[in-house]
C-alpha positions as CSV (number, residue, x, y, z in Angstrom):
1,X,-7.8,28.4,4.4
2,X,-9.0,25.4,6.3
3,X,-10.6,22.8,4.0
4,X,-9.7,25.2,0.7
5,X,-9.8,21.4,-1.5
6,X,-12.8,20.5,-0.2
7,X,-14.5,24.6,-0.3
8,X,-14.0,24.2,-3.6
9,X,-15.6,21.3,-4.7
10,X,-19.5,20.7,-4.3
11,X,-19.3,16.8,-4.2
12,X,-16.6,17.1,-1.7
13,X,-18.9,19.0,0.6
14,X,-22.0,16.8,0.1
15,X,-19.8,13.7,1.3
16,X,-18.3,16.2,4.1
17,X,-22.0,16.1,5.0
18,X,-22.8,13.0,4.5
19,X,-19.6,11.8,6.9
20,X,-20.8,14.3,9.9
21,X,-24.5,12.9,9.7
22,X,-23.7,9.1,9.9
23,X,-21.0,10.2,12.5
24,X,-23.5,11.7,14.6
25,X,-26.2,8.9,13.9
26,X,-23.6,6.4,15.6
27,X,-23.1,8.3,18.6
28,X,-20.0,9.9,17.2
29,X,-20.7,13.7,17.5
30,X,-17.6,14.2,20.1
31,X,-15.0,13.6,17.8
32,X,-16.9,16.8,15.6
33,X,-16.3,18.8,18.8
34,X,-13.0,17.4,19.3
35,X,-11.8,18.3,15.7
36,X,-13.5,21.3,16.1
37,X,-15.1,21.2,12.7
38,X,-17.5,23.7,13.8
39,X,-14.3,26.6,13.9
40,X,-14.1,25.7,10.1
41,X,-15.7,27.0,7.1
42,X,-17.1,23.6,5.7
43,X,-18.1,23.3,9.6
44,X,-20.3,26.1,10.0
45,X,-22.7,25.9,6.9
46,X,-23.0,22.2,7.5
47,X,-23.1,21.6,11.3
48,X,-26.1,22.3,12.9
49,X,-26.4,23.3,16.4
50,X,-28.9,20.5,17.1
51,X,-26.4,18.2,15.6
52,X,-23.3,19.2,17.9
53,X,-26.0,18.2,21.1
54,X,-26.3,14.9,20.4
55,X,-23.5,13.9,22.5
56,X,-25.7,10.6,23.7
57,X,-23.8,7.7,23.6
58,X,-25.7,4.2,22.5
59,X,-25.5,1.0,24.5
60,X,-23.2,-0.7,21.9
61,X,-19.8,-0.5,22.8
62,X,-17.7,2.2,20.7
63,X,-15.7,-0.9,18.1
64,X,-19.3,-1.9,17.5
65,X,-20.4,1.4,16.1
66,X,-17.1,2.5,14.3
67,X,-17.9,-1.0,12.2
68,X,-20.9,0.3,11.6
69,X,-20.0,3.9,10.5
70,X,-17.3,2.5,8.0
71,X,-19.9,-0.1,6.5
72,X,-22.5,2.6,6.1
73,X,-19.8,4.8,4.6
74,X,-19.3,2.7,1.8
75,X,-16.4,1.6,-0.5
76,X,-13.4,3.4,1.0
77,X,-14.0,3.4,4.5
78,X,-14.6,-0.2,4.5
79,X,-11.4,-0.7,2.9
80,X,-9.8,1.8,5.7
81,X,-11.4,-0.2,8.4
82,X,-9.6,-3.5,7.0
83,X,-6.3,-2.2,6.8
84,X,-6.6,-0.7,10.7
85,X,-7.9,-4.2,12.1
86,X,-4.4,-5.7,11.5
87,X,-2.5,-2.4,12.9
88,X,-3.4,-3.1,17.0
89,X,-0.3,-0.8,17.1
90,X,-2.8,2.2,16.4
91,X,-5.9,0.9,17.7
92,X,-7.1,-1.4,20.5
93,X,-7.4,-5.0,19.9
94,X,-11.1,-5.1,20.8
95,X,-11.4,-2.3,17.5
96,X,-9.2,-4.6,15.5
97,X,-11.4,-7.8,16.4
98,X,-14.5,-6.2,15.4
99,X,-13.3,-4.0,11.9
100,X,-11.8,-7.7,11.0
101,X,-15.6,-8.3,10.8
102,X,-16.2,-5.6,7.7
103,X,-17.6,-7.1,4.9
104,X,-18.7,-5.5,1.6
105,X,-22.2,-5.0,1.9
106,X,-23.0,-3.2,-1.5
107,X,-25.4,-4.5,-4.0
108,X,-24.1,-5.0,-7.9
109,X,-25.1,-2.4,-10.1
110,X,-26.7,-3.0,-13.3
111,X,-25.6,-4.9,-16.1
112,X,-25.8,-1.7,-18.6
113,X,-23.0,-0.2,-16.7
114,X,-21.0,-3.4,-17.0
115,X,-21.0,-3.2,-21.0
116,X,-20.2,0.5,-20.5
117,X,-17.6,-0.5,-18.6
118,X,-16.1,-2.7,-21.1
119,X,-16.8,-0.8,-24.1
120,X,-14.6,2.1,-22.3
121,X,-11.5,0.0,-21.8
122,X,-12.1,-2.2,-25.3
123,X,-14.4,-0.3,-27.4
124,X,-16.1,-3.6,-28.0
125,X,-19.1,-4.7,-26.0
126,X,-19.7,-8.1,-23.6
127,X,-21.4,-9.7,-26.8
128,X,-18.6,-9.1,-28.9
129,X,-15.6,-10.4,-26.8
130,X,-16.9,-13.1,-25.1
131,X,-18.5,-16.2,-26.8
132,X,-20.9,-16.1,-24.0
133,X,-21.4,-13.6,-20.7
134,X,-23.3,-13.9,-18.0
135,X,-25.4,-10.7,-17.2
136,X,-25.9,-12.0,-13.3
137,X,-23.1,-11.4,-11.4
138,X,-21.4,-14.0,-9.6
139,X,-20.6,-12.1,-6.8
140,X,-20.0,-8.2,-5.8
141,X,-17.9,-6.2,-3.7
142,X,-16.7,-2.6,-2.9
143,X,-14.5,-2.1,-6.2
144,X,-16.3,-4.2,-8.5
145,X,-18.3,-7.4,-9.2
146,X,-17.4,-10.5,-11.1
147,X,-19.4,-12.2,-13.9
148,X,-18.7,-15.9,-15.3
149,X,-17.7,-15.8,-18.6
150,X,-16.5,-17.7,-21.9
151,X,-13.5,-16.7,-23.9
152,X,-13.8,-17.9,-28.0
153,X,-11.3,-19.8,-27.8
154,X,-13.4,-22.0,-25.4
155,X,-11.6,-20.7,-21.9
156,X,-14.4,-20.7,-19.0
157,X,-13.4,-17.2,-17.4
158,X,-14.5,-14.8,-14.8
159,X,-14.6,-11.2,-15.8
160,X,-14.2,-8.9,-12.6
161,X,-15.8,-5.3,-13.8
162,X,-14.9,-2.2,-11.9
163,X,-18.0,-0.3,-10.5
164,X,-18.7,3.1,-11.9
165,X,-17.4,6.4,-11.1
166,X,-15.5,4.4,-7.2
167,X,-12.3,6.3,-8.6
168,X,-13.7,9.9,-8.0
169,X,-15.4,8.8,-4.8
170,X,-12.4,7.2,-3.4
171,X,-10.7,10.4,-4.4
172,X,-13.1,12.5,-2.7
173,X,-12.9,10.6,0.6
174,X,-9.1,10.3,0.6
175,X,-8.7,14.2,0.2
176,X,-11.7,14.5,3.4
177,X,-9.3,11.9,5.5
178,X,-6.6,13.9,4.9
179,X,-8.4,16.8,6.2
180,X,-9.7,15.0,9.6
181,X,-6.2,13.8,9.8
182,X,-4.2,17.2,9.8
183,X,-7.3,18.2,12.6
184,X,-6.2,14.9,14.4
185,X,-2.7,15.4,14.3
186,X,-3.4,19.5,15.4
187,X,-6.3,19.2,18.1
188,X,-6.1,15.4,19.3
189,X,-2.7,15.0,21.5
190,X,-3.0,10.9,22.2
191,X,-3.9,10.4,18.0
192,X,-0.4,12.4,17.2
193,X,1.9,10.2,18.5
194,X,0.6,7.7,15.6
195,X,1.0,10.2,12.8
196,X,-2.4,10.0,11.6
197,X,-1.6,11.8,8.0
198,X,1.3,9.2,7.4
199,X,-2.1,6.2,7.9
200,X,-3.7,8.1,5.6
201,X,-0.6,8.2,3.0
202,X,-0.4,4.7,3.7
203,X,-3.9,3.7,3.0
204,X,-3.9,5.7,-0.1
205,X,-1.3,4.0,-1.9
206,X,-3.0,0.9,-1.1
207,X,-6.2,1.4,-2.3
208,X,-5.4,3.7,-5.3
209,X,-3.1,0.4,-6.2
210,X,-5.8,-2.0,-5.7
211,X,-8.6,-0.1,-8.0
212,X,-5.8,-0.9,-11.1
213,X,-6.9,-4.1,-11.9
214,X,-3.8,-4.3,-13.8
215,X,-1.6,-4.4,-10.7
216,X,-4.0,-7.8,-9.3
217,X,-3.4,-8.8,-12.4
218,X,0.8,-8.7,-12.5
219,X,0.8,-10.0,-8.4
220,X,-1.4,-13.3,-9.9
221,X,1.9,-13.4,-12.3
222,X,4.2,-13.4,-10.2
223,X,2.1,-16.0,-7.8
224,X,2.3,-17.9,-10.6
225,X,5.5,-18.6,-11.6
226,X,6.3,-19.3,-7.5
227,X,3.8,-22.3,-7.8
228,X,4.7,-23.1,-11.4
229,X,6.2,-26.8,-10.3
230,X,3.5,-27.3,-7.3
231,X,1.1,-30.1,-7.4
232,X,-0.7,-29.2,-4.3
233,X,-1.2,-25.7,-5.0
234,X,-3.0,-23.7,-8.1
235,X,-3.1,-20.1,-9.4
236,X,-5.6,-19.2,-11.9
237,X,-4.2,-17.9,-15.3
238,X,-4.8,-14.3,-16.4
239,X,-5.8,-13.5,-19.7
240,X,-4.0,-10.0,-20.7
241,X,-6.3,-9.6,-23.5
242,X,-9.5,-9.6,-22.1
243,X,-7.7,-7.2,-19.0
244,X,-7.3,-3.0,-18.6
245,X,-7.4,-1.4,-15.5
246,X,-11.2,-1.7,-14.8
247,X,-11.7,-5.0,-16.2
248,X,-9.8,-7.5,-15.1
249,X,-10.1,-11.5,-17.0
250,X,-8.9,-14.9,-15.3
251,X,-9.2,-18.5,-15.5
252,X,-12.3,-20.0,-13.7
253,X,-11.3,-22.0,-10.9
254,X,-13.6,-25.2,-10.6
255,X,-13.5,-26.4,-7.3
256,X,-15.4,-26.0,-3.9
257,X,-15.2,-22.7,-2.0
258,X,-13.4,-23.5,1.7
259,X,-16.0,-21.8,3.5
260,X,-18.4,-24.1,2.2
261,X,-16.4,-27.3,2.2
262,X,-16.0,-26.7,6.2
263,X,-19.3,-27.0,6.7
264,X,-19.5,-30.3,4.5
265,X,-18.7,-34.3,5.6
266,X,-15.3,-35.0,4.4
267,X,-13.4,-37.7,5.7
268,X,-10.7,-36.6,8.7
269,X,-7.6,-37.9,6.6
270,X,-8.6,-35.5,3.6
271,X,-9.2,-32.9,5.8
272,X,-5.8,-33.2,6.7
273,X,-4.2,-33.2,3.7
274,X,-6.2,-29.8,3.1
275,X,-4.8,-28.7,6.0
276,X,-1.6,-29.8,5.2
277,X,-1.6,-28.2,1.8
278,X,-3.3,-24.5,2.5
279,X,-0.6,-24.5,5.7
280,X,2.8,-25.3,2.9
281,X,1.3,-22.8,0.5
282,X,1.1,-19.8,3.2
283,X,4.4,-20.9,4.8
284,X,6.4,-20.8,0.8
285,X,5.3,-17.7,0.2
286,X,6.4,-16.3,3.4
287,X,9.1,-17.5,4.0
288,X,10.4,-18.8,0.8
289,X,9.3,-16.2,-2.0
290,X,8.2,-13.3,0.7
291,X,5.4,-12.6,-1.4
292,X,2.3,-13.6,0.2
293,X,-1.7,-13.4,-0.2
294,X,-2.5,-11.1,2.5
295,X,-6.4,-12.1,2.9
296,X,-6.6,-15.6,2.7
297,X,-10.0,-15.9,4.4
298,X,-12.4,-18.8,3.6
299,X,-14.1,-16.9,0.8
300,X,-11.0,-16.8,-1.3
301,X,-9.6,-20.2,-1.4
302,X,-10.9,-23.3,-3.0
303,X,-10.2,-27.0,-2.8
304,X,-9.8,-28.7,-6.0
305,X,-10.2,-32.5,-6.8
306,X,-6.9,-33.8,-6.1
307,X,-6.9,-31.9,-2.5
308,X,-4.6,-29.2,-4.1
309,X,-5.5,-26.0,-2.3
310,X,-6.2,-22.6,-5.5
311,X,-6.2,-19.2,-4.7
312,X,-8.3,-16.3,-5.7
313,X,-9.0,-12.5,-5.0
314,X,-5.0,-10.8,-5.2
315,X,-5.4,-7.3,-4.7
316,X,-4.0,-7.6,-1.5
317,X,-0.6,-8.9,-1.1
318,X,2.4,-8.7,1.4
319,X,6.2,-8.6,0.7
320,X,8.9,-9.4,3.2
321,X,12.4,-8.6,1.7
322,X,15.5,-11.2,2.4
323,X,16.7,-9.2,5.2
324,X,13.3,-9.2,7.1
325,X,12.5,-12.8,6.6
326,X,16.1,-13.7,8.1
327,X,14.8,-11.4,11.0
328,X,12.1,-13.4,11.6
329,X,13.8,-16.7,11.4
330,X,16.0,-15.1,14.3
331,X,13.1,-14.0,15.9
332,X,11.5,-17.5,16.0
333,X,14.6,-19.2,17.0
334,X,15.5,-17.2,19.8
335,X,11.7,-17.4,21.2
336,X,12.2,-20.7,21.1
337,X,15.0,-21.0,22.8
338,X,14.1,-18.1,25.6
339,X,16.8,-16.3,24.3
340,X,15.7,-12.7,25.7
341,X,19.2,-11.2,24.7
342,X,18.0,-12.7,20.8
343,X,14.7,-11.2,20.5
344,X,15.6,-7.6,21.3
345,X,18.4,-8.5,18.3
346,X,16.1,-10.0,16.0
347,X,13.3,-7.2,17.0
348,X,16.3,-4.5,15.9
349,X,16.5,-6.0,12.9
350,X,13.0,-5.5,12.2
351,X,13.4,-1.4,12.8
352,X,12.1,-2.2,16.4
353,X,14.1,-0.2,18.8
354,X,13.6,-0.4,22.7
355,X,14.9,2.1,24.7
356,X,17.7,1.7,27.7
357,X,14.6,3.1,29.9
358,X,12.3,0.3,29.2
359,X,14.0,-2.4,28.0
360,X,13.8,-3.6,31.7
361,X,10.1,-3.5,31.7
362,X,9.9,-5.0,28.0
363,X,12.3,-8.0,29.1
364,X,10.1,-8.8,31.8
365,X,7.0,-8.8,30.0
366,X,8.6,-10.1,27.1
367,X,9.8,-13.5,29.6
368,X,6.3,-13.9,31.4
369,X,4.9,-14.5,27.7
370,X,7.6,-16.9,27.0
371,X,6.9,-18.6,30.6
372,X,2.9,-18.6,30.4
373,X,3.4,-21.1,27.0
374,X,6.6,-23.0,28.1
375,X,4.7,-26.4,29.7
376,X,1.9,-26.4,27.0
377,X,1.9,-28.7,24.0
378,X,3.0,-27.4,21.0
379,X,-0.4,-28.8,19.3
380,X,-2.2,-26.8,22.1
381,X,-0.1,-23.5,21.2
382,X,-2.7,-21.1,19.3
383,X,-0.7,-19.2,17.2
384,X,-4.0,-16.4,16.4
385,X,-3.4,-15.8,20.6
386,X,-0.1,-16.2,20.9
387,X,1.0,-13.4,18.0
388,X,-1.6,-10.5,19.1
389,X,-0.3,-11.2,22.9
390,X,2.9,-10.8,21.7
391,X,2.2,-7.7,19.4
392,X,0.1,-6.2,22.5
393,X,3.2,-6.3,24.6
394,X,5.3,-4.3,22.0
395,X,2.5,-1.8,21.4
396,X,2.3,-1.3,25.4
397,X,6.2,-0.3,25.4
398,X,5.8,1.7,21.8
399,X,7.9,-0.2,19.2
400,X,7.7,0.7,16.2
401,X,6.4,-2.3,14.1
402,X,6.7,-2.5,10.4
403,X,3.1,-2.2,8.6
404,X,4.2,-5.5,6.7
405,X,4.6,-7.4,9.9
406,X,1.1,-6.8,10.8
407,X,-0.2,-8.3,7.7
408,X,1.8,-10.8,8.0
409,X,1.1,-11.8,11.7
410,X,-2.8,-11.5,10.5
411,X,-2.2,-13.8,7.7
412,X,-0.3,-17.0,9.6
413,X,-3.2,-16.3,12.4
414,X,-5.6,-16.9,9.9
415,X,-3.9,-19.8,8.3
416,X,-3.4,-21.5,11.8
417,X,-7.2,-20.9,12.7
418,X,-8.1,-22.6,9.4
419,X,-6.0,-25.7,10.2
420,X,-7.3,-26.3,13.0
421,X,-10.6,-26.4,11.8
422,X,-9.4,-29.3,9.2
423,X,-7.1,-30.6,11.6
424,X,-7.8,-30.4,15.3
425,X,-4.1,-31.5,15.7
426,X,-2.5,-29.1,13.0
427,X,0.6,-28.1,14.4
428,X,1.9,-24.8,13.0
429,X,5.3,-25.0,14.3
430,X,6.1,-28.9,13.1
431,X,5.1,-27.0,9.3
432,X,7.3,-24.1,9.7
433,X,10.4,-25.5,11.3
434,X,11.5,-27.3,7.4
435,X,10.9,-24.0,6.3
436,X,12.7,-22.2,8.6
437,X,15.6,-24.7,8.2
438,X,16.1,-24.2,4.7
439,X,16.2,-20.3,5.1
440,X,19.0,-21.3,7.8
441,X,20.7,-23.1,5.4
442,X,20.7,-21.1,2.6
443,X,21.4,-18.3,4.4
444,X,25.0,-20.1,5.7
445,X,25.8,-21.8,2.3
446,X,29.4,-21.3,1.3
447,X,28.4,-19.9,-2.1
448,X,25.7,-17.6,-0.2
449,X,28.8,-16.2,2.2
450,X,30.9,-15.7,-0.9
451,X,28.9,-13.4,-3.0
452,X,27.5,-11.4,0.2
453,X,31.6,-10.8,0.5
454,X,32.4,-9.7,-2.7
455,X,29.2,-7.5,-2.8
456,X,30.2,-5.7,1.0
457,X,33.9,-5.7,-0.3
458,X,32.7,-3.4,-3.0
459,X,30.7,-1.4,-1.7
460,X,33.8,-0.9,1.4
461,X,36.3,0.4,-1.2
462,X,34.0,2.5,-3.0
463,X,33.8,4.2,0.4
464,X,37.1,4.2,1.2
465,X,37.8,6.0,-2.3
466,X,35.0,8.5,-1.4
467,X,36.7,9.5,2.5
468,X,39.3,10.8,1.3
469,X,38.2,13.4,-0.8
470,X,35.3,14.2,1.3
471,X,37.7,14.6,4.0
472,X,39.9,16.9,2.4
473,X,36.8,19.0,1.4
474,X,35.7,19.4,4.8
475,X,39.2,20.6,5.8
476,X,39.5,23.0,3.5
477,X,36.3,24.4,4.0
478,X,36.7,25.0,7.9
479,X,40.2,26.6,7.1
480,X,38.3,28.9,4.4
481,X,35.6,29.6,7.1
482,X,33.2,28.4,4.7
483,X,31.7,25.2,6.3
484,X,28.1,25.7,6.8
485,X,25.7,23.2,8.6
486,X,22.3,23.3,8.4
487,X,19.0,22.2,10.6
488,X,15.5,21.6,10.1
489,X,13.1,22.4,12.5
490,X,10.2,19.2,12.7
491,X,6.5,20.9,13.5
492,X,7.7,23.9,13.3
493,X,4.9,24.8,10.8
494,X,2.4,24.3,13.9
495,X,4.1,26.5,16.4
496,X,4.4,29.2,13.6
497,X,0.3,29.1,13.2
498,X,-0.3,29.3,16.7
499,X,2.3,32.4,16.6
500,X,1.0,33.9,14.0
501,X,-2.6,33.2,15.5
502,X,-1.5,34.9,18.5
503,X,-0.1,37.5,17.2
504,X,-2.8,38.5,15.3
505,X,-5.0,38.7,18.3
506,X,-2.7,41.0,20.3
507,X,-2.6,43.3,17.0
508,X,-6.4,43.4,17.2
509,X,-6.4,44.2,20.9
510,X,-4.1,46.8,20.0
511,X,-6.5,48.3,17.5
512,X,-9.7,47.7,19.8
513,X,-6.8,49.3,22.8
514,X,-6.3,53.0,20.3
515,X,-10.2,53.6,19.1
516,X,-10.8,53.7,23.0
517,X,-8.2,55.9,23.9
518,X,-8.9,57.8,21.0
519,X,-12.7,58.1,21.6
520,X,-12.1,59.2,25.2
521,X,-9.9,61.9,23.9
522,X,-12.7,62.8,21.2
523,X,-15.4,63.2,23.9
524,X,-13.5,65.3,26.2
525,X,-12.0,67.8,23.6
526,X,-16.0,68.3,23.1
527,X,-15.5,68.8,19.8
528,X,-17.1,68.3,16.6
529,X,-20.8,67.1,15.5
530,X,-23.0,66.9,19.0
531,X,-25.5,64.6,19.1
532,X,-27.0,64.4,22.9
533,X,-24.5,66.5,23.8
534,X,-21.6,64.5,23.1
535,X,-19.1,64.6,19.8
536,X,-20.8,61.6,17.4
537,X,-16.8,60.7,16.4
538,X,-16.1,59.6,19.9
539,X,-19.8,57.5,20.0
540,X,-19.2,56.0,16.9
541,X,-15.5,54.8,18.2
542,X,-16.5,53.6,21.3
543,X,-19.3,51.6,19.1
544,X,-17.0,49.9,16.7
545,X,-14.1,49.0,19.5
546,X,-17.2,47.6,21.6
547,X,-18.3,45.0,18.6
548,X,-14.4,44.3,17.9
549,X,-14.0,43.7,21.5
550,X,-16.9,41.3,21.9
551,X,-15.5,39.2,18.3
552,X,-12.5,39.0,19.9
553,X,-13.7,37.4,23.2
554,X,-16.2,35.3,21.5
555,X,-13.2,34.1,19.1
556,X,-10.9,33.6,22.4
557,X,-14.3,31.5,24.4
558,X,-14.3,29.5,20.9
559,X,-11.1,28.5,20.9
560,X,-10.9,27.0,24.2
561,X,-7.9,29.3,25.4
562,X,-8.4,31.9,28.1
């Protein structure tokens, strides 16, 4: 049964409804006929027939109105919205540019369910932990709200509290995207080739991650003990004691927020130390510890006294394993160079495979990019244009892209756009090329070759002990007429419905086929109960194959397949 999750579970079908109705508000209604909700038993009790009319488009353009459906959706849309504006591999840039605008327009909610919140996860109220709590939030957002705070011990904290009851509503909207996802991936040919339920599985790890506090509270860990020796750069402390997985407890950072220090008189040199500092931070963790904020927007970074740049806000982070980070490195150094022959190397590396067909075409495009930047200055390079252009062209030619490399693209293009705000002459490349260079180097030191030699050697005779004995298996199996090889069949679940679908039809035509026949034979044996002179069997068969003739057509007309 279509939908059985969602059948079974009032609150499900409420949101179900609540989804269709903004939908249709925005302008949206042909994606309902497109999914062809209305074939589905949640569809028909809920969809109206006035509702599928209203086809009308607005005057805003279609990015404009999908913002507005995910902010007006709440929580969990909002957060979906984010994660697709850095993925211009599944939607156009122009969507990506305007869900990059989503912002968590939700008011706080009351400072009752804030000590219910804490009394759930430490059985002891605000009053009683904290030497002093502020009832006012400091700010809120989708998942919860922050309130300044002091510890006993003296500590000024902020307390972020997890709103009430967002894990059973991100639930219930995960299991409806599901849904609209296996319609997608059935009904909508252009969204399959994206694999809409593998987004979906995606996004779902994400966000149930993020709603753990505890999990924001381990990546601020780990973020701190990569800055543990830095001068310029500072990570607020978490306090375990004071955190559970809806309340999460760190160190108040004292400094000014960088959206509001851009719009301040500071003097240029300082500026460019700021500039300077934010722009090393971002670079160590990429390419140094390949653990990175993924979201370092204006809102979540401060300056401190001293110039030293502090984080906040962790939920989001990206990782980049050795292997990918030497990759890049590659990637950057053969781009550099114009080395075509190196970036379809370094792009293989990264799980990005073009085709003998294309690779042509991709070369091309790949060199007029290269060509269109080769005379600038590298202080006049914009790296937030340069990356999407270069993205776009390997979205165009269908490379596969690793989700990770999108964050990470959309991080450095935020970081450079910053800069240059603080520094009109930042130059991204003169800060990454030390970096670089030590990745370089470590990656060729002596010791480095070594122990990647002894690890490989091992790992070669373990195989060699293995072939062998697999070999002689093998052998032995073929003589014995044993060997057996196996194959599984990808979508074949979706050509079996439609068989089965069909199937079912020309077994009802067959019974609509026999009560005709059989009536005619009826009424000309002349047999039986009369009524006007005709045997009421026959009638009463030509009635019933009449009505399952006409479900069958209206069924067929529904469908869209004569």
């Amino acid at each position: 049964m279509q939908f059985g999750k969602i059948g079974q579970k009032i609150r499900d079908i409420r949101r179900f409804n609540q989804i269709i109705r903004i939908l249709t508000k925005h302008g949206f209604g042909f994606a309902i006929q497109q999914l062809r909700l209305n074939d589905h038993i949640i569809g028909r009790g809920i969809i109206k027939t006035g509702v599928l009319r209203r086809f009308t488009e607005p005057q805003e353009s279609r990015a404009v109105r999908l913002r507005k459906v995910l902010e007006e959706l709440g929580p969990t849309f909002i957060k979906f919205g984010q994660i697709l504006s850095v993925r211009p591999d599944l939607i156009p840039q122009d969507f990506c540019t305007e869900l990059s605008k989503l912002q968590d327009r939700i008011p706080p909610f009351s400072y009752g369910e804030v000590r219910k919140q804490i009394w759930e996860s430490f059985r002891s109220y605000p009053e009683e932990l904290f030497s002093s709590f502020d009832s006012i939030p400091l700010a809120a957002a989708s998942l919860g709200q922050a309130h300044r705070a002091q510890l006993k011990t003296g500590e000024n904290v902020v307390v972020k509290v997890q709103r009430p009851d967002i894990r059973k509503m991100i639930e219930t909207d995960i299991d409806i995207l599901y849904n609209l996802a296996q319609l997608a991936d059935r009904y909508m040919q252009d969204i399959r080739f994206f694999d809409p339920v593998s987004i979906v599985d995606e996004f779902s790890r994400i966000i149930m991650k993020e709603i753990d506090f505890r999990y924001e509270a381990h990546n601020i860990d780990r973020f701190c003990k990569n800055f543990k020796d830095s001068t310029t750069t500072y990570i607020p402390k978490v306090f375990w004691d004071y955190t559970k997985s809806k309340v999460l407890t760190t160190e108040e950072i004292k400094g000014v927020k960088l959206n509001h220090y851009l719009c301040g008189h500071r003097p240029c040199e300082e500026k460019k130390i700021v500039a300077a500092n934010g722009a090393n931070a971002v670079l160590q963790q990429v390419f140094i510890d390949g653990f990175f904020h993924a979201d370092p927007h204006p809102g979540n970074i401060f300056i401190l006294p001293n110039n030293a740049i502090a984080f906040v806000d962790f939920g989001i982070v990206g990782r980049l394993d050795e292997e990918t980070r030497y990759a890049i490195v590659n990637l950057l150094i053969a781009i550099s160079m114009k080395n075509i022959q190196g970036i379809l190397k370094a792009l293989e590396m990264l799980g990005s495979f073009v085709d003998e067909e294309s690779a042509r075409d991709f070369k091309h495009d790949i060199n007029d990019l290269i060509e269109w930047y080769y005379d600038i200055p590298l202080k006049q390079i914009e790296i937030s244009m340069v990356l999407p252009q270069a993205i776009d062209v390997m979205t165009r030619h269908k490379l596969k892209i690793p989700p990770q490399m999108h964050i990470l693209v959309k991080t450095i293009a935020t970081m450079d756009g910053i800069a240059r705000q603080l520094d009109p002459e930042f130059n991204i490349i003169a800060y990454t090329r030390p970096f670089v260079e030590r990745l370089v180097h470590e990656r060729h030191d002596p010791k480095r070759i070594f122990k990647d030699a002894v690890f490989y050697s091992s790992e070669l005779l373990d195989i060699l002990k293995v072939i062998p004995k697999d070999t002689y298996e093998i052998v032995k199996k073929i003589k014995k007429g044993t060997l057996k090889i196996e194959f599984e069949h990808q979508g074949l679940s979706k050509f079996i419905f439609e068989m089965d679908k069909s199937s079912n039809r020309v077994s009802f035509s067959m019974v609509v086929s026999a009560l005709i026949i059989g009536s005619s034979l009826i009424i000309m044996s002349n047999r039986g109960p009369l009524m006007y002179g005709l045997p009421v069997l026959g009638i009463l068969g030509f009635v019933f194959a009449g009505i399952l003739g006409l479900a069958l057509a209206v069924g067929i007309f529904r469908s869209g397949r004569l």
